[in-house]
C-alpha positions in Angstrom: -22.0 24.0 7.6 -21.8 22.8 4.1 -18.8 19.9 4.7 -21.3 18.7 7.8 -23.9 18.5 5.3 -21.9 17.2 2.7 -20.7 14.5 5.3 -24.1 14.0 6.1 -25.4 12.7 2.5 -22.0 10.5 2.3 -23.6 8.8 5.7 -27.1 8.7 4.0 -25.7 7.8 0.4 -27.8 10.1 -1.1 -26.0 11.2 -4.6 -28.3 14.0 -5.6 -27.5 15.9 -2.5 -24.1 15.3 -3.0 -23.8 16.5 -6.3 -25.9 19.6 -5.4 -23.2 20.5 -2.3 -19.9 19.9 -4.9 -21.4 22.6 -7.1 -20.8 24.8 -4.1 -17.5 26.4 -3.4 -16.6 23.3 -1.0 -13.7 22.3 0.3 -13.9 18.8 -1.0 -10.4 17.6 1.5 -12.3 18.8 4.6 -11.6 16.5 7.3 -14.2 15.5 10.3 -13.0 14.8 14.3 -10.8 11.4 13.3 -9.4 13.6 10.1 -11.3 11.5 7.7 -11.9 13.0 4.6 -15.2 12.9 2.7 -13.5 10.3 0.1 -12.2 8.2 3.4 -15.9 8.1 4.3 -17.2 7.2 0.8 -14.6 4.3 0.7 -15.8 3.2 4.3 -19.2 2.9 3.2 -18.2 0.9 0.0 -20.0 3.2 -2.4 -18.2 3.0 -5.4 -20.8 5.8 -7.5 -19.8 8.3 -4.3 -16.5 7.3 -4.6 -16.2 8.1 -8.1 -18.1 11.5 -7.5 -15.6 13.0 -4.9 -12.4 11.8 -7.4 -14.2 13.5 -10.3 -14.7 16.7 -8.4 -10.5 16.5 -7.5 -11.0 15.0 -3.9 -7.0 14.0 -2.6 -6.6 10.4 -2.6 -3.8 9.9 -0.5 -5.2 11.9 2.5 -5.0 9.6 5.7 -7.4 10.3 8.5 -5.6 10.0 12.2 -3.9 6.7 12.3 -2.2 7.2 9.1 -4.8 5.5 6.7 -5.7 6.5 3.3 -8.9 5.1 1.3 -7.0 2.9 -0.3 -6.1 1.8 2.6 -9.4 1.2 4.0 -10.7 -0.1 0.7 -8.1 -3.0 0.9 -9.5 -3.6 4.3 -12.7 -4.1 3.4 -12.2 -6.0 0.3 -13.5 -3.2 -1.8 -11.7 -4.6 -5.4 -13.8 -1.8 -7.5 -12.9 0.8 -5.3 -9.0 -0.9 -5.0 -9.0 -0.5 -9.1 -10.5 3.3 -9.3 -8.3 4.7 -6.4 -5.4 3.3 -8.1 -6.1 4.5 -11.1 -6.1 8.0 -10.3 -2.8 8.0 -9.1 -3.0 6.2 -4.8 0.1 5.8 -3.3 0.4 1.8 -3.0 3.1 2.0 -0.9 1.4 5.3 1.9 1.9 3.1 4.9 -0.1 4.1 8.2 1.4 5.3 11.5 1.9 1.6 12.3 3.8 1.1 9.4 1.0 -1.1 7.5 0.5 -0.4 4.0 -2.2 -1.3 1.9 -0.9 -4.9 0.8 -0.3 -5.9 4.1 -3.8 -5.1 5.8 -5.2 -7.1 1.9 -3.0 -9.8 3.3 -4.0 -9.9 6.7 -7.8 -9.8 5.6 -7.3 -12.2 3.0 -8.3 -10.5 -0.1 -6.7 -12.4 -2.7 -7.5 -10.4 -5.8 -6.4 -7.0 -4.5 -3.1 -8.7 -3.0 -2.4 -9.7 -6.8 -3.9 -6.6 -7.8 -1.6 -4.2 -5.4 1.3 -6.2 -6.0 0.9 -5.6 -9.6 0.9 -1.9 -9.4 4.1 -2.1 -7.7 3.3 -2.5 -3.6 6.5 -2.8 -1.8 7.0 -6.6 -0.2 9.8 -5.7 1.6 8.8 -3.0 4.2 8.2 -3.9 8.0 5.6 -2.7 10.4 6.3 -1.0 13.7 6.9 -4.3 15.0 9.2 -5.6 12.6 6.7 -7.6 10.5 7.1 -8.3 6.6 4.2 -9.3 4.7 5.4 -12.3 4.4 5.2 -12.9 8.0 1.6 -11.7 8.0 0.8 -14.2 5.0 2.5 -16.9 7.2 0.5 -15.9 10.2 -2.9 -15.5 8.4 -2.7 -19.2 6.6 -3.9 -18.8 3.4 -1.5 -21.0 1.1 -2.8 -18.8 -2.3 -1.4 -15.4 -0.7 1.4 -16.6 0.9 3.1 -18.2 -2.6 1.3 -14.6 -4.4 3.7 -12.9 -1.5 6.8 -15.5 -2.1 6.9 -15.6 -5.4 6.6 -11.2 -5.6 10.2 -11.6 -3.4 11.6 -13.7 -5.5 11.0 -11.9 -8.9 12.4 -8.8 -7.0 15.2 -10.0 -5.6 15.9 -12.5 -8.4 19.8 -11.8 -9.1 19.7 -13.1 -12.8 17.5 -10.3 -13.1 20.5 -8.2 -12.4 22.9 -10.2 -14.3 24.1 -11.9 -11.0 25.1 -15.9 -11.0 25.5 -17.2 -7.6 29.3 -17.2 -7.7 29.4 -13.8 -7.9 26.6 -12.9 -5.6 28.4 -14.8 -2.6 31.7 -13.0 -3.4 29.7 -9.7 -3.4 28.2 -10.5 -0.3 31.5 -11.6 1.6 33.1 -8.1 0.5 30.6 -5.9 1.8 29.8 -8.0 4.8 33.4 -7.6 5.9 33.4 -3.8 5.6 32.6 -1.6 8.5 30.2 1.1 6.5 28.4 3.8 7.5 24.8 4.7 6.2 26.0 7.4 3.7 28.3 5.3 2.1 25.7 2.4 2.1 23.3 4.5 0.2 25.9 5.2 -2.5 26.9 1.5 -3.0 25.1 0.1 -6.8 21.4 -1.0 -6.5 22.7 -4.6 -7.5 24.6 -5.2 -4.3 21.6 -3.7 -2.0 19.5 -6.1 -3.9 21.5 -8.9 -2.6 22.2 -8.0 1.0 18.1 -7.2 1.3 17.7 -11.0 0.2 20.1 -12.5 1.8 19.3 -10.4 5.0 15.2 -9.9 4.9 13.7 -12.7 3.1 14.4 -16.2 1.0 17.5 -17.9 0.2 18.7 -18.3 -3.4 17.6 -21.7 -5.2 
């Protein structure tokens, strides 16, 4: 079959065969046992020319293999900052978390990859999601020790969650906060309240205190 093939010079990086099997009528999103994608393998192998091949010839970018991760995923992983910038660029979902709930940011985190942790945060990766397990990326800064990513991680909360970004002064954010807090609401009606006061209770609730 041609996708076996096709899969077949991904493994052997051999380009020319590549580019001989996408002038074929291919389907370029074909997936192999574990539902990885030819642009999943490319990624895995780190080969940035392949990688740019299979995005040229409209390969899906946000198609996760079985346990929920995309390539950019598995770039962030491995650390892959080329193949981080070029996914992104055509249009990966930052914020495509797997079926444990880990996004791209958090597994950069975890593995310590500084420059795509500033890079993903950047292009607007989410800080305040939680795993399966209730984990925040701040808690899997905290638990990986490396000082550099865990201010990167605080200081992306803050400027979220900042309420002078919202016009809030701490008077009025504490009297905010007491009002809601001492109304029983349902999840509809918490969904309709003003983005400024969900703001607040996420920062108060999830993450850092005010200074």
């Amino acid at each position: 079959m041609e996708v076996d093939a096709l899969f077949t010079a991904i493994r052997n990086r051999d380009v020319d065969v590549i580019r001989v099997l996408l002038k074929e009528n291919i389907n370029i999103d074909s997936t192999n046992i574990d539902n990885e994608t030819p642009l999943f393998k490319a990624t895995s192998l780190r080969h940035l020319k392949i990688t740019k091949l299979l995005i040229k010839h409209n390969a899906n970018v946000n198609r996760s293999d079985k346990d929920g991760h995309t390539p950019l995923y598995r770039a962030a992983s491995m650390g892959s900052l080329w193949i981080v910038k070029l996914l992104i660029e055509h249009n990966a979902d930052v914020n495509k978390a797997s079926n444990g709930g880990w996004a791209p940011l958090y597994i950069a985190v975890q593995m310590g990859h500084l420059e795509i942790v500033r890079l993903l945060i950047e292009h607007n990766a989410t800080v305040y999601m939680k795993t399966s397990y209730g984990k925040t990326v701040l808690d899997v800064a905290i638990r990986g020790k490396n000082e550099e990513i865990i201010q990167i991680v605080k200081e992306a909360i803050k400027t979220l969650w900042n309420p002078k970004r919202h016009n809030l002064y701490p008077s009025e954010v504490k009297k905010r906060i007491s009002a809601l807090m001492c109304v029983r609401m349902k999840p509809t009606q918490l969904n309709r309240l003003p983005k400024d006061i969900l703001f607040i209770v996420f920062q108060y609730v999830a993450y850092l205190p005010f200074e």
